[in-house]
ROMAR-868562 format. One record per residue (C-alpha): x, y, z. Coordinates in steps of 0.02 Angstrom, whole numbers, plus 32768, in hexadecimal, padded with zeros to 4 digits. Each point is the difference from the previous one (the first is absolute). Layout:
<pts>
xx:yy:zz
X:Y:Z
...
</pts>
This chain:
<pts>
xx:yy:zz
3909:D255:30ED
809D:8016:8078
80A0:7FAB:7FD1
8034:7F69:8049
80AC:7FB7:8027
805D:7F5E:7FD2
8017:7FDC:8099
7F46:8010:803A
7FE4:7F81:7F88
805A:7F89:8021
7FE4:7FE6:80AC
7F4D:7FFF:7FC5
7FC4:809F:803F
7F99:801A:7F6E
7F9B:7F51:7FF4
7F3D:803E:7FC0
803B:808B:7FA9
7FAE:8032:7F65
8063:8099:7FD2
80BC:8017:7FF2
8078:806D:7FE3
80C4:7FE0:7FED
8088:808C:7FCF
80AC:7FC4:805D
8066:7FF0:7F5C
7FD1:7F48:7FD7
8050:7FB9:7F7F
7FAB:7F52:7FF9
7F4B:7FCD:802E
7FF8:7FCB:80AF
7FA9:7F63:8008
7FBC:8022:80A7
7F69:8059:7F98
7FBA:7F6B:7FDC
7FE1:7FD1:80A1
7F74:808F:7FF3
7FD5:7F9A:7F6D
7F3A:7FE8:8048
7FE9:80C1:803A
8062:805E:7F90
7F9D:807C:7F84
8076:808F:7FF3
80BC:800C:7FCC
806C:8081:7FFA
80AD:7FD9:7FE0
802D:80BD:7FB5
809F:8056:8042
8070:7F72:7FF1
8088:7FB1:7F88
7F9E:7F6A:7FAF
8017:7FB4:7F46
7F97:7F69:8019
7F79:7FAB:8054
8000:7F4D:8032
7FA7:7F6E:7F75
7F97:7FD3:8095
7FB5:80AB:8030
7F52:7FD5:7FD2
7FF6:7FA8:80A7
7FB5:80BB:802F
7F64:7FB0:7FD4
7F96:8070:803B
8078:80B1:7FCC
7FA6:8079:7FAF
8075:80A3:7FFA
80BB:8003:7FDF
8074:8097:7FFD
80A3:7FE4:7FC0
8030:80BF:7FE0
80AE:802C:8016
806B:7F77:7FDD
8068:7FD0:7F6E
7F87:7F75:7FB6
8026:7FE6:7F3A
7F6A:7FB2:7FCB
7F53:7FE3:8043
8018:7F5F:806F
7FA6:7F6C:7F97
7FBD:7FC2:80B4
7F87:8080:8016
7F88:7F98:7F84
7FEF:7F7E:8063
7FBB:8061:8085
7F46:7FDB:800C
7FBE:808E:8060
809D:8078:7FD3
7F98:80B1:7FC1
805F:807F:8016
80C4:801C:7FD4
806F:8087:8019
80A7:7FF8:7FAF
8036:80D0:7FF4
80A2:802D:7FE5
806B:7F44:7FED
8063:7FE4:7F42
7F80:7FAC:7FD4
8005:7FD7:7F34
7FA5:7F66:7FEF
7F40:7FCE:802A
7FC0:7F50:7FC4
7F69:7FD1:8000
8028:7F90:8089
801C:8089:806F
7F55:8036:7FE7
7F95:7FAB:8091
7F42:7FD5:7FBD
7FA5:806D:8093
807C:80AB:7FC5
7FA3:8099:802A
8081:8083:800F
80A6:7FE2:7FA4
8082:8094:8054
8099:7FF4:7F82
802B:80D7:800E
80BF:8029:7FDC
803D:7F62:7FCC
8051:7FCB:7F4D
7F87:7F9F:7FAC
7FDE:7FE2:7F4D
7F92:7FB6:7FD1
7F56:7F99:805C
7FC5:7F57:7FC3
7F62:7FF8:7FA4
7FA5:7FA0:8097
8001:807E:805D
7F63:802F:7FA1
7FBA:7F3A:805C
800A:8053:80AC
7F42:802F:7FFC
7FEA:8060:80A6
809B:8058:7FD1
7FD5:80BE:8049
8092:806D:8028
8097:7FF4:7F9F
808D:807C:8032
8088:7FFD:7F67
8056:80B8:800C
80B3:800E:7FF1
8030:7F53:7F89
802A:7FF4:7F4D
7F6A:7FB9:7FB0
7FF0:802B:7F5A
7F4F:7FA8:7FC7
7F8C:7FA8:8065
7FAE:7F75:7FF5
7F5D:7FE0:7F86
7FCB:7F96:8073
7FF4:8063:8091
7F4A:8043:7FA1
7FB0:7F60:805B
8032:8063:80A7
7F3F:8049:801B
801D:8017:80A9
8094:805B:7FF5
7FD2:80BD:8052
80B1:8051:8017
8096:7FFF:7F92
80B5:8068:801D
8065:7FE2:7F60
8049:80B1:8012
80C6:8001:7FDC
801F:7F72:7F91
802A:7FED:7F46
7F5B:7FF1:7FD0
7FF3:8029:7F2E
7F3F:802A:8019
7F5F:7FC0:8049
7F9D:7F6A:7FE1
7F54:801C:7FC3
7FBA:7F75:8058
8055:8072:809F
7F79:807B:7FD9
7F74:7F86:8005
8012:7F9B:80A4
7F6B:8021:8047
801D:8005:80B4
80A0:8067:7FF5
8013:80AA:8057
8094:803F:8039
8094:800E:7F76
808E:8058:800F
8082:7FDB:7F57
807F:809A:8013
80B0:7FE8:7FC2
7FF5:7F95:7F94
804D:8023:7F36
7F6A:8011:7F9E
7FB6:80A2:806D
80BC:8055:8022
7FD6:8085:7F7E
7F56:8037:8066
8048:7FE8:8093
809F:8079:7FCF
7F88:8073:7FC9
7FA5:8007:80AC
8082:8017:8057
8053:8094:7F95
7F5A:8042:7FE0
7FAD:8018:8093
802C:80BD:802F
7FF8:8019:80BA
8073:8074:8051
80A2:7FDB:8047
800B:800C:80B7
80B7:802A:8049
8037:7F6F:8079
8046:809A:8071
7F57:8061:8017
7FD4:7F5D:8058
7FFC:7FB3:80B7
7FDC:7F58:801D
7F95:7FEF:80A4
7FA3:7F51:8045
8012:7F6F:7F71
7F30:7FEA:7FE9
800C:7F52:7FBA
8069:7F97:7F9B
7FD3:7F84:7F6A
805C:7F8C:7F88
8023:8083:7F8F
8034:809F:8079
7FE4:8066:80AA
7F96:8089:8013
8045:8076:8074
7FA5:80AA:8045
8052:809E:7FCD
800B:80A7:7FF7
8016:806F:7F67
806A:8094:802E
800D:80AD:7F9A
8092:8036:7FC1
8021:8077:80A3
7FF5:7F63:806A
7F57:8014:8040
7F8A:7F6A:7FF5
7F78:800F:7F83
7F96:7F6B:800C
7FF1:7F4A:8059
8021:7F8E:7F69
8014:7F3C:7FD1
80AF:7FC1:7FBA
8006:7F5B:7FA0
809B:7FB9:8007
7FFD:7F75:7F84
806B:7F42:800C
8069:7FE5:7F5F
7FD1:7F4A:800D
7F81:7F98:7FA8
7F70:7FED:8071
7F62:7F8A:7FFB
7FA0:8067:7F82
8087:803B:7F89
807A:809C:7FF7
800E:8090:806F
802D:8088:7F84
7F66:7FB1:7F85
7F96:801A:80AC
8049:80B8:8005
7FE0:8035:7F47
7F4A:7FCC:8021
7FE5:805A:8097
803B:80A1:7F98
7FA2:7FC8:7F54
7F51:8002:8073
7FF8:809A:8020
7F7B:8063:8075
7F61:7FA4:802D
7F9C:801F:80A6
800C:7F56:8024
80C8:7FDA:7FED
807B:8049:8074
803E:8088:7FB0
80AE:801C:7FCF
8077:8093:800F
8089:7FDD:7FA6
809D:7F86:7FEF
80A4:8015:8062
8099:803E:7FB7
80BA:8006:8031
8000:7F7E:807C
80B2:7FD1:8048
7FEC:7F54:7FDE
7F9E:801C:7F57
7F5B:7FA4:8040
7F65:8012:7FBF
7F69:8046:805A
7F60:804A:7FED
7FB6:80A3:807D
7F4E:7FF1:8014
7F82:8051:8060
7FE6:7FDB:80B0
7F61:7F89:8032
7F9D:802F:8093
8025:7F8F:8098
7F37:7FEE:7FF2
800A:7F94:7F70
8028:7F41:801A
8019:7F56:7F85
7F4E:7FC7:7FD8
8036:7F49:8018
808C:7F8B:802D
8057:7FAA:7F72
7FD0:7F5F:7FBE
8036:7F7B:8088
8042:7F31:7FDA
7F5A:7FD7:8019
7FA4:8080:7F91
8084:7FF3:7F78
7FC2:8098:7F78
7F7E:8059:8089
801C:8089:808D
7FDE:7FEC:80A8
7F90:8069:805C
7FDF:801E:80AC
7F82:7F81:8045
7F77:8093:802F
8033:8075:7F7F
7F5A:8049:7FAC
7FD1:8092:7F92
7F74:806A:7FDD
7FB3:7FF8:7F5A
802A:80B4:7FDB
80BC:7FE9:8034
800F:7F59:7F94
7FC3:8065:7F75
8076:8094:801F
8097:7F87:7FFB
7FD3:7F8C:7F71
7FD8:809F:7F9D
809B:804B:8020
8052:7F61:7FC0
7FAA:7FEE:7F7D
801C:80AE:7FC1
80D7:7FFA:8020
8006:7F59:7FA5
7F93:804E:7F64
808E:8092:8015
8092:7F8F:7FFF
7FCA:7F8C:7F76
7FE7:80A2:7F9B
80B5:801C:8019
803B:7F4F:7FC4
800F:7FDC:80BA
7FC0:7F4F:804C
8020:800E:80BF
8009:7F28:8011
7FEF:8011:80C4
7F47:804F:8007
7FE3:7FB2:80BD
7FC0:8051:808B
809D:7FF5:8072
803D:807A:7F70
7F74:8076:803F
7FF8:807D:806E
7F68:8058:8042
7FCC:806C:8083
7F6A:7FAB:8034
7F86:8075:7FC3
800A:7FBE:7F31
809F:8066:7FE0
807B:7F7B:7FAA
80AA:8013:7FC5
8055:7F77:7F7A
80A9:7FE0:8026
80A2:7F6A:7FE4
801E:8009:7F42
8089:7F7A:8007
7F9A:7F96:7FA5
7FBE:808A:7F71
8033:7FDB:7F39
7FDE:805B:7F6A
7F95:7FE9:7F5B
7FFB:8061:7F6E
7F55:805C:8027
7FDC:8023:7F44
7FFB:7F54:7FE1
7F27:7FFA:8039
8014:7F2F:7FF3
808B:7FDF:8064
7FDD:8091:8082
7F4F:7FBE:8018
803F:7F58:800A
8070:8032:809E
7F73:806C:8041
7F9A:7F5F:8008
808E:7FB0:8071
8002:808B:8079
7F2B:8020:7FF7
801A:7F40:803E
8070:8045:809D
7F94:808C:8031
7F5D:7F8D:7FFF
806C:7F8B:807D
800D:80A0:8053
7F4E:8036:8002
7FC1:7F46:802C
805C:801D:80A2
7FBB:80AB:8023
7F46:7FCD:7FCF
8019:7F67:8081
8035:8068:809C
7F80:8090:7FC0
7F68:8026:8070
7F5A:7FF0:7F75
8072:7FF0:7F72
7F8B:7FF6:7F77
7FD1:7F8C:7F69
8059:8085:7F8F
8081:7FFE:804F
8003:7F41:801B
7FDB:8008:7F37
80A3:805D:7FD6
805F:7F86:8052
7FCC:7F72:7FA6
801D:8066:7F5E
80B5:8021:8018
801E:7F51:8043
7FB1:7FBA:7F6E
8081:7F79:7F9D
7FA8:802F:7F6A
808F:8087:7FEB
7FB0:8060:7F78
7F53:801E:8061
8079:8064:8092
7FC3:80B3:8005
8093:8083:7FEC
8034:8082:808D
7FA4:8084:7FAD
7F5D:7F98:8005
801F:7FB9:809D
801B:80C5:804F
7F5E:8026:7FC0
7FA6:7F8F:803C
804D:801C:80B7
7FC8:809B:7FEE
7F58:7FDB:7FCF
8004:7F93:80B9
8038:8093:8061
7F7C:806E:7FC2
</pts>
């Protein structure tokens, strides 16, 4: 979606449209929107210096995505319920402090609130039915609420970095829910101190390194190439360097993402990790890690507006049986490894995948990963269950772009999809049985 101009519309340049996007430092609605009134589907208004929306704005009959992100909004504009086809709203980083249930429109899908100041939710938001995506990192929420256990559709949850006193067991028991991430937050700060101070990696000088190429970039840091040099100033080895954002991101903390990338460990299937940096000028954080073979690639796109909680592949992407296997195996196996650590990853998706084509697969992006007190067999199994739930949305889209997948592996599927939580096979069973398919 390219950004428009006021001036484009209004001299009606943009009559038909039905996308737009506006970032020229508004401070009031221009009423030359509505003129889109019968076209207009998507609205992004992010980027500027609104506080308000206008009491008519539900003359956007027919808008079904707003982004608001980006401007100093206080409280959830008690318009947007009067939207009738209004699904998806994005209101990141505004002061937002107050949501009514008026705010909420009826149709709410995907509810974007990240970095904001809010306290508390209203107990209808629990009436929003096809409520699926609800994106709550970075506020000051210290319950939520018991109503929100009627929200059986609801599949992925960011609560991470709030003032959360513990979880909800009804949390635990929504039976479509599979991604959670619930970092920093006060009732798991003694775990999460203890992952971080615990986790025993080396130390990796800042001045044995030199940044090279920035590989990619995320919401939580950049991931530079590098190379590690020995103390005589000769390079030893092509590395990664993780330079990680001090700021909240959409899935929770950056140091919480940090201390779990160091509490995993070695596993054949996670990227492996080298150590963490020391003595940097400007006292960042980062991690080194090894470097990934330009061979390997993102299994899938991330979710899209339109697929909401699942990736996007490529339109004539297709796998051998064998190579599905090798990848859902591999999977399988580094989520029974982290879970055995006290580690839930929250983002198991396959554009936080990468493979070499051949079956090799690599689990990666922890900025979504909390802790749980392993020992504790009940509440570990119970997350388990959420995550088996992830990883069968994951093998449902291998199995559909796999050439002769098989009723077994068809069968698993429908296992760890089941809403019957309890009847969800654990990694450990699940691993076996891939490996019964292999052979």
């Amino acid at each position: 979606m390219t950004t428009a101009t006021l001036d484009q519309l209004r001299a009606g340049q943009l009559a038909g449209a039905a996308q737009l996007k506006l970032a020229c430092g508004l401070s009031e609605f221009p009423r030359e929107i509505f003129d889109l009134a019968d076209t207009l589907e998507v609205l992004d208004l992010s980027g500027n210096a609104l506080t308000s929306l206008p009491d008519d704005f539900a003359r956007l009959h027919k808008l079904r995505i707003l982004f608001a992100s980006n401007n100093p909004f206080t409280e959830l504009p008690a318009v947007l319920g009067d939207c009738p086809a209004l699904s998806m709203v994005g209101f990141k980083a505004n002061r937002i402090r107050h949501v009514t249930a008026a705010s909420l429109p009826r149709a709410l899908r995907w509810l974007i609130l990240t970095d904001n100041a809010v306290e508390t939710l209203p107990p209808e938001i629990g009436a929003r039915p096809q409520l699926q995506k609800l994106m709550l990192a970075g506020n000051r929420l210290r319950t939520l609420p018991a109503t929100m256990a009627a929200c059986t559709q609801l599949e992925l949850l960011r609560i991470s970095a709030n003032q959360l006193e513990g979880l909800p067991g009804w949390l635990l028991q929504l039976p479509r829910l599979a991604w959670l991430a619930y970092a920093g937050n006060p009732f798991n700060a003694q775990r999460e101190r203890a992952a971080q101070d615990g986790a025993g990696v080396p130390e990796i000088d800042w001045h044995t390194l030199a940044l090279g190429q920035t590989l990619g970039e995320g919401a939580s840091g950049v991931i530079h190439r590098a190379t590690r040099l020995l103390r005589d100033g000769h390079p030893a080895e092509a590395v990664a360097v993780k330079l990680f954002k001090g700021a909240v991101t959409s899935d929770g903390v950056p140091d919480l993402e940090m201390a779990a990338c160091l509490q995993a460990g070695r596993h054949p299937n996670l990227i492996p990790v080298l150590g963490k940096i020391a003595g940097h000028p400007l006292d960042e954080h980062g991690l080194v890690m090894a470097l990934i073979d330009p061979a390997f690639g993102n299994l899938a796109g991330p979710p899209s507006l339109a697929s909401c909680t699942r990736d996007v592949y490529a339109p004539d992407q297709r796998f051998d049986a064998s190579v599905a296997l090798r990848i859902a195996r591999g999977m399988a196996s580094a989520a029974q490894h982290l879970h055995a650590r006290g580690i839930m990853h929250g983002d198991l998706y396959a554009h936080n995948i990468l493979h070499d084509g051949a079956g090799h697969a690599l689990l990666g992006d922890f900025g979504a990963a909390s802790f749980h007190d392993a020992s504790d067999s009940a509440t570990a199994r119970a997350f388990e269950r959420i995550e088996v739930r992830a990883f069968g949305c994951l093998l449902e889209e291998l199995a559909a772009r796999t050439v002769g997948a098989g009723a077994a592996m068809q069968g698993l599927v429908g296992e760890c999809l089941s809403e019957a939580i309890e009847q969800r096979p654990t990694f450990e069973t699940i691993v076996s049985r891939l490996d019964a398919m292999r052979a």
